[in-house]
N, C-alpha and C positions, 0 to 999 in steps of 0.2 A: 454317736456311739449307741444311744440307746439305753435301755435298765435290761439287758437280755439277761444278764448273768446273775444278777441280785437278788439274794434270797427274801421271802416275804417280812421276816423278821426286820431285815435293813429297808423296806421300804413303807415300812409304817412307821415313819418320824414324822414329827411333827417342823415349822421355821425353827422353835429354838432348840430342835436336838430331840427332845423327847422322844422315847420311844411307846409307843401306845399299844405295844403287847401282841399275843396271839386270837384265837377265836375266831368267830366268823369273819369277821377282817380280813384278819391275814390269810384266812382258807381262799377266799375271794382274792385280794391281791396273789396269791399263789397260780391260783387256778386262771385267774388273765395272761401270767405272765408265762406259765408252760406251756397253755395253748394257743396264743398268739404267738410264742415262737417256732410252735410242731411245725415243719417244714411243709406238709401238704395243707394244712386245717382253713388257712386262710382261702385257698383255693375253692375251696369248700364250702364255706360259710361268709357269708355277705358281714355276720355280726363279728366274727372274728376278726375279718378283712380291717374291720373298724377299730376291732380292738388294737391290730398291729401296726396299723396309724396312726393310733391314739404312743402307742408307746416307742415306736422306731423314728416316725416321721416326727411327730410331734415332740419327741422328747419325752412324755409328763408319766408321773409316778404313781401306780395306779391307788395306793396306801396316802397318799398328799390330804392331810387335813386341815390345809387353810379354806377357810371361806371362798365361794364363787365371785371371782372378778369383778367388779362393776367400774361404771365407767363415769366420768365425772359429771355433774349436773348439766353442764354447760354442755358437754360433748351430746350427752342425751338428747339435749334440746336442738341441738344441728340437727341429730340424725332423726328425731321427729319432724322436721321440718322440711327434710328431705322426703320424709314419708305421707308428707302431709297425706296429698291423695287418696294414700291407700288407708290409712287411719283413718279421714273421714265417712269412706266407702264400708270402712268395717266395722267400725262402730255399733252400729244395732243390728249386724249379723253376731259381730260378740255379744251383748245383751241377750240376743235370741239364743244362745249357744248354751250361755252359762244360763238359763232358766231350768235347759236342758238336764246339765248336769251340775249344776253348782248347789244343789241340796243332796249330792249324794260324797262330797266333802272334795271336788272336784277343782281346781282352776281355772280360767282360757287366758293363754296369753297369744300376743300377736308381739313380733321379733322383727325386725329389715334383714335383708339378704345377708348379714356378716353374724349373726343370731344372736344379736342384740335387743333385749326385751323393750318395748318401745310403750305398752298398753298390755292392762291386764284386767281380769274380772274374779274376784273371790269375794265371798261372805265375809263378814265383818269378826264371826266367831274361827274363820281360817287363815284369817290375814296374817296372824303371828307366826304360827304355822310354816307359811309359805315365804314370809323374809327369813325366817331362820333355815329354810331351804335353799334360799338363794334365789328363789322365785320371783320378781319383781321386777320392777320399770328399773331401767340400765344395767342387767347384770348380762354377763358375757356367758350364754352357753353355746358358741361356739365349740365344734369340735378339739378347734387346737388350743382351747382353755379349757374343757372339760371333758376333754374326749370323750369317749360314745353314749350319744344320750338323745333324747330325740329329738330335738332342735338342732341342735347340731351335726347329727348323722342323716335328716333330713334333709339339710340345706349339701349337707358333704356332697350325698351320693344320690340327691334331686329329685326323691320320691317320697313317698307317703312310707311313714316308719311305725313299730311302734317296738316302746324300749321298755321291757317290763324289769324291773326290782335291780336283780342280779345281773341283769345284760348289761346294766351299765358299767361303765370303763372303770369309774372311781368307787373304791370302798364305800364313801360315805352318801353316795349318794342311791345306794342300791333301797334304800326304804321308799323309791318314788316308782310310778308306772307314768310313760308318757307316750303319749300320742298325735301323731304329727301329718302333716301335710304341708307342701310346697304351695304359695302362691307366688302367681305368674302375672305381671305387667303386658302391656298395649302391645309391646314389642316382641313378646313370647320369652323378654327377660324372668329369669327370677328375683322378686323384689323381697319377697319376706316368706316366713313360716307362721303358721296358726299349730299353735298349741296345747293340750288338754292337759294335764297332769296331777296325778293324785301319792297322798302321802300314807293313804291308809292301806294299813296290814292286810286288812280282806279282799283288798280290790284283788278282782281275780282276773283269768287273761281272758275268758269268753266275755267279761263285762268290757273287757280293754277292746276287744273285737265290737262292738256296736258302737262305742264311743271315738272307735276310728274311724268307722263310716258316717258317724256325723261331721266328725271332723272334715274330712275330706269333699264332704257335700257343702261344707260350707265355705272351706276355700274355696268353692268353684265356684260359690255364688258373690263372692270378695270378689275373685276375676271378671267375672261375667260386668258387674257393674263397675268393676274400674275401664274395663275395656269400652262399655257405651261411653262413661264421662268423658275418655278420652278423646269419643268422636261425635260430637254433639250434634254436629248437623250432617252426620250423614245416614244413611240405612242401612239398618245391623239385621244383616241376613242370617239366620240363627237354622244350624243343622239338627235335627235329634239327634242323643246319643243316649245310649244307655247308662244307666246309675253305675258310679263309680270311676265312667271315661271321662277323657278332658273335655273341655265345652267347645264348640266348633263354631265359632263365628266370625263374619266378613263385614265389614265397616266398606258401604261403598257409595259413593258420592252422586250428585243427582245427574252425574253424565255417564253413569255408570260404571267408574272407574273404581277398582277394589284399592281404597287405602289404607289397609288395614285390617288382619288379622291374629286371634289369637293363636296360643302356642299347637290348639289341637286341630284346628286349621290348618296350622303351616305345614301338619305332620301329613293330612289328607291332602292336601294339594299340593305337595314336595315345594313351598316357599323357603328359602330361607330363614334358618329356623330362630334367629334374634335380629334387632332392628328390624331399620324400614323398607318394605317390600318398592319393588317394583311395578312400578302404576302400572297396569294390567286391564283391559273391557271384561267383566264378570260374564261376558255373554262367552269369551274365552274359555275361561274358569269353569265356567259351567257346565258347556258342551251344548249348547243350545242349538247350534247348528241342524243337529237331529231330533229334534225336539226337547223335552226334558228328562234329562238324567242327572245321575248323580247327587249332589247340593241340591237342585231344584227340587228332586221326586224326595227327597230326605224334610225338605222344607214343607213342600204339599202334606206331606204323613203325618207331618208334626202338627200343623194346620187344622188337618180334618180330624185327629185323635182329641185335641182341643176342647175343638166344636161341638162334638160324639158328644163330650164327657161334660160340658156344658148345654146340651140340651140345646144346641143353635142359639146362645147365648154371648153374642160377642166380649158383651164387659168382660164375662167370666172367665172366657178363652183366653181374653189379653190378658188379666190376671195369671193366670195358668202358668202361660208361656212368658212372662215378665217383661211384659211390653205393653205400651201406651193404645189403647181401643183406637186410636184413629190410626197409628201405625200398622195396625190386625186388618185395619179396612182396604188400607193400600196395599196390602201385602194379600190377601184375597182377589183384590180386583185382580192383581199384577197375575194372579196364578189360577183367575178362574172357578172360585170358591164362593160359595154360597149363595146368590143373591136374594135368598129368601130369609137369610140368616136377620135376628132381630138384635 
């Protein structure tokens, strides 16, 4: 059925009945629920779209002042364990993240696919802060527990979000800004969200715009290294891309069979876009037949801009491009690069 017809007054109560009044509350519950029902608006608006999922599909009340969900110790602990991989893999890109921003009163949380908070990072003077937000290891910010917010409408609609104050779906939780990106597992699955979120009154949106783009740089770099661990012994052919696209790389074996690509991969070379591909010769893939194109001349660029910018400095090239210096050497030989290089 829905809350279509309920005026904001009836949907700021509280479990035991209370009613918690007018003001900006209710202006905000008012204003979700006349414009997620306008007939065209959602069409219109990707955050509406969410708002009318948050209140038709989902059922939930946008005035609802119980606490954020969480989920039991024990269940926690599954679905960290489930995560392991990706938890180990993130771990000191979240430390690097939150050095970033975590003096500007800032969060990072890291969530598994159902946006369940799995790992987080805050200062010790915003810790309080951030459980009385509902910010913490096992709370549900899924969409269909808390409708539109940026974990949630991240993981929803499997892009890079950001949800500032007011956008968000629940009355109580409009004092947060948050900022989101999708990470992507071995298979081009989605496995979880990286999360930024702040509780303070100044944060503003052009500040929320830079701390998106680190976000999203750092999901990429969660990917990039869960996608190598996954393929330990084979050769991760690594495309350039420009800042902000998905990361393009081929996991291929030493008979040169492609086992394995990530999601921005599978988009460039029309793979089927989740699970396991179709064991493939890269020389296919590639278009080698006529020389190099494609993947290879993309590889070469990446290569020699490396080298450029290292000074014919291999350690520093494989640094660069986040790969192993003897990997750099076989990947030169293979492509014709340097031999003067030191």
């Amino acid at each position: 059925m829905g809350l279509s017809f309920l005026r904001a007054e009836n949907l700021l109560m509280g479990a035991d009945g209370r009613n918690f009044g007018l003001g900006s509350n209710a202006r905000h519950v008012e204003r979700v629920v006349e414009t997620a029902n306008h007939p065209s608006a959602a069409a219109r608006s990707r955050l509406v779209a969410s708002w009318r999922r948050s209140l038709q599909h989902h059922g939930l009340n946008p005035g609802e002042r119980d606490e954020v969900q969480r989920v039991s110790e024990g269940a926690l602990t599954e679905r960290r364990d489930r995560s392991e991989a990706m938890i180990r893999v993130a771990a000191p890109k979240l430390d690097a993240l939150f050095q970033l921003v975590g003096s500007s009163g800032c969060g990072v949380l890291l969530t598994d696919a159902e946006g369940v908070v799995l790992d987080m990072r805050t200062s010790a003077s915003d810790f309080g802060v951030f459980q009385s937000w509902g910010l913490a290891p096992g709370s549900d910010w899924s969409e269909a527990s808390e409708g539109t917010n940026g974990i949630g409408t991240c993981i929803a609609e499997n892009r890079q979000v950001i949800i500032h104050r007011d956008e968000h779906f629940h009355a109580r939780n409009t004092g947060m800004s948050c900022m989101d990106a999708p990470i992507y597992g071995p298979e081009g699955e989605l496995i979880g969200a990286l999360d930024v979120s702040s509780a303070r009154a100044d944060q503003t949106e052009s500040f929320n715009q830079l701390i998106a783009a680190m976000v999203a740089q750092t999901a990429q770099q969660i990917e990039v290294e869960n996608f190598r661990a996954a393929f330990p012994d084979a050769r991760i052919v690594v495309a350039n891309s420009s800042a902000g696209e998905a990361a393009v790389l081929l996991a291929v074996d030493q008979d040169d069979i492609v086992r394995g690509a990530t999601r921005g991969a599978r988009k460039a070379f029309r793979l089927n876009a989740t699970g396991p591909i179709s064991a493939l010769p890269a020389s296919d893939l590639f278009g080698r037949d006529d020389g190099p194109t494609g993947f290879e001349k993309a590889e070469r660029a990446a290569v020699n801009r490396a080298l450029s910018r290292s000074g014919g400095n291999v350690s520093e090239a494989a640094r660069a491009l986040g790969i192993g210096r003897a990997t750099l050497y076989r990947r030169m030989k293979r492509l014709g690069i340097g031999e003067n290089c030191n």
